[in-house]
N, C-alpha and C positions, 0 to 999 in steps of 0.2 A: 659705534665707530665703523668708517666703511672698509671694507676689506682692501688688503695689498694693492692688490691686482685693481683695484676701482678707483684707491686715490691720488687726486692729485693737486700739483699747487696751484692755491689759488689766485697768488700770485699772477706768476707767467705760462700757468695755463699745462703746463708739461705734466707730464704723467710718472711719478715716483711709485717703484716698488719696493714701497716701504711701509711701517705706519705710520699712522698721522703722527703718534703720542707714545711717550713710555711710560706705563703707571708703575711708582716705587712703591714702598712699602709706607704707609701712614696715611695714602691718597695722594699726597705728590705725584702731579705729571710734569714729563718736561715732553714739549713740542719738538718735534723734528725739523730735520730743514732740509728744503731740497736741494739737490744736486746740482741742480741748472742755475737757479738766480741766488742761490744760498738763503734765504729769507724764510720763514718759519711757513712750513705746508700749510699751513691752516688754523691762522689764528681765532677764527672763533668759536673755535674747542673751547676755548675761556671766555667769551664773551657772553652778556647776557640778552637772551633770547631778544629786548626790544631794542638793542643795540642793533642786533641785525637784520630787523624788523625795519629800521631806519633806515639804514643803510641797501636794502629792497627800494623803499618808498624812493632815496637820491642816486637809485639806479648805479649804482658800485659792480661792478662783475665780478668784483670777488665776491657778493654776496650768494649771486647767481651761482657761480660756481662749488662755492659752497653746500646750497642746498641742493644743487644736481646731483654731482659725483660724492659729494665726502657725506651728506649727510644719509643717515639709514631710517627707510621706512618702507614698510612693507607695502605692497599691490590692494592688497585690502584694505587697507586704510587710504590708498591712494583715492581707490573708487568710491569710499563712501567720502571722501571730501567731492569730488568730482560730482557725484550727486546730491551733495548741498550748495553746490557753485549752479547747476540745473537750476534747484528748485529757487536759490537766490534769483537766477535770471529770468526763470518765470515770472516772480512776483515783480522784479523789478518792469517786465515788460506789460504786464498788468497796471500798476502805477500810471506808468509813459503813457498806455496807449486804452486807459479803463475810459467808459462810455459811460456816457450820462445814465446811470439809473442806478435804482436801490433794490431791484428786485434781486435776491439772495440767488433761483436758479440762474439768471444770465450772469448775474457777478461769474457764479461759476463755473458759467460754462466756458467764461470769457477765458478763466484763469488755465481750466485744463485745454483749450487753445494754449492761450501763451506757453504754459509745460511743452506742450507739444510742441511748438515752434522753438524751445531752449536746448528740446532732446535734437529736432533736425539738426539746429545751428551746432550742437557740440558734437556729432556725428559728422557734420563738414568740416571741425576741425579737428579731429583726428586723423580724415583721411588728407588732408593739404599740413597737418606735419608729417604722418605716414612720407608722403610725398618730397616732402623736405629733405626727410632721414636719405631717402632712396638718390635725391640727386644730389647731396654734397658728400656722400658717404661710398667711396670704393666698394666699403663693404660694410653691410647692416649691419653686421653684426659690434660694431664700434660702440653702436649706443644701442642702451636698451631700450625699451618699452616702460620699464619701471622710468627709469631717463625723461620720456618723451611725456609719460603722463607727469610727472613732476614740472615739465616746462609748462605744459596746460596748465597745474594749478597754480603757481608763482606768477603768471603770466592775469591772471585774473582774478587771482587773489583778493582786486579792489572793489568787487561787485560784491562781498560781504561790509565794509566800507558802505558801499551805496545805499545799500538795503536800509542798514543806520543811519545814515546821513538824508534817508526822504521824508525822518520825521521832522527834520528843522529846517533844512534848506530849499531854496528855488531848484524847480527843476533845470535850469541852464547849470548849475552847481554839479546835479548828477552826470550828466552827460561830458560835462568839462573831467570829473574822475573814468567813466568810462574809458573816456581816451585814454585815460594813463595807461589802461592794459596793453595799447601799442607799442609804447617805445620799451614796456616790461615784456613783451613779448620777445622784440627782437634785441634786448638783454640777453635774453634766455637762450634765444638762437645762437647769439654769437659765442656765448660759453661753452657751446658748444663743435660749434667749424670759426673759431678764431679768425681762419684763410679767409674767410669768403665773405666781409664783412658788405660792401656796396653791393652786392649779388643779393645780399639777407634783407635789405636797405630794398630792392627793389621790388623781392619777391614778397616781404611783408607789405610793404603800400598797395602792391598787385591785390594780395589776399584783402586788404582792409576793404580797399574800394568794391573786388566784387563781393566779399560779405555783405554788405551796405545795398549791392543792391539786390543781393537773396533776402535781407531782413526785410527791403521796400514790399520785394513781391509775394514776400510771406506774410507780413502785416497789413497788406491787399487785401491775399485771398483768406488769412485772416476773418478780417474783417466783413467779407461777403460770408462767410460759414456765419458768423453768431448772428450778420442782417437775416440770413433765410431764416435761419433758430428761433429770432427773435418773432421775424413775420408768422413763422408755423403757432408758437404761443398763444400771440394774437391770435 
């Protein structure tokens, strides 16, 4: 359960110091309700986990909000997801973009490329939400860090999805779920500066398009490292 001071409804967004929940005796909880809209802080204390698994996929903000602020999970488990989301998008950029051949070292060297190009890419987006926090936020200290790595993994969440989904389907399939991480993304932004919703609207399509074109120039020069690799072999 997330502490006082952290949660809020998820509802209308307002911030209660209060708990979510009162546990009686026999395991009976009764939900709280906020202040502001009266409606229960956070009904999916009851709910079960693929309910709100769903409700992620139809982009609901109260799910968002949910797992931002009221749900608890520590930093270290933050980052070993964070690093399975990595190595998901390495393989998946290996898939995208593998080269005709069978030979097991270039497979590999191809693949610890792609790693490498998944640690750049999740390294530019720390520091463009770093950046986010800094310009819709008076003051940092509003959202944490635990906060912001939570939005990176809810936001991307669909690239283990992907990974699953390359043994059945066409690749136009993968890429059509790719996107989904956009408008999951700026879910996630607004859950948290509510205000600033067309500002979030503009500044994520900003971030998409120039990611898109650091992934071009990265999948370039990419691809010139494993050509030389390959020539030096030969």
């Amino acid at each position: 359960m997330a502490n006082v001071s952290e949660s809020i409804c998820i509802e209308c967004g307002k911030k209660n110091f209060q708990e979510l929940y009162r546990k009686y005796t026999g395991g009976s909880i009764q939900l709280s309700q906020c202040f502001a809209c009266k409606k229960f802080l956070d009904k999916y204390i009851e709910y079960d986990a693929v309910i709100l698994m769903l409700d992620i996929f139809l982009l609901r903000i109260q799910s968002y909000r949910h797992m931002i602020f009221n749900y608890k999970i520590s930093q270290s488990v933050l980052w070993r997801v964070i690093v399975l989301l990595v190595l998901c998008e390495g393989y998946i950029k290996l898939r995208l973009l593998q080269p005709e051949t069978k030979d097991f070292v270039l497979l590999q060297f191809h693949f610890h490329l792609s790693l490498l190009h998944s640690i750049i890419e999740f390294l530019l987006l720390l520091i463009v939400s770093y950046i986010l926090l800094v310009m819709f936020s008076e003051d940092t200290n509003i959202v944490s860090w635990n906060q912001m790595l939570k939005v990176i993994v809810i936001s991307s969440f669909v690239k283990f999805f992907a990974v699953v989904a390359m043994i059945w389907v066409d690749e136009f399939y993968i890429h059509f779920l790719l996107f989904f991480s956009l408008p999951a993304q700026l879910q996630a932004y607004k859950a948290i500066f509510p205000n600033s919703y067309l500002q979030l609207v503009a500044l994520v399509s900003s971030k998409a398009l120039l990611f898109s074109a650091i992934n071009i120039a990265l999948a370039t020069l990419r691809m010139i490292v494993y050509d030389t690799f390959k020539g030096q072999m030969n």
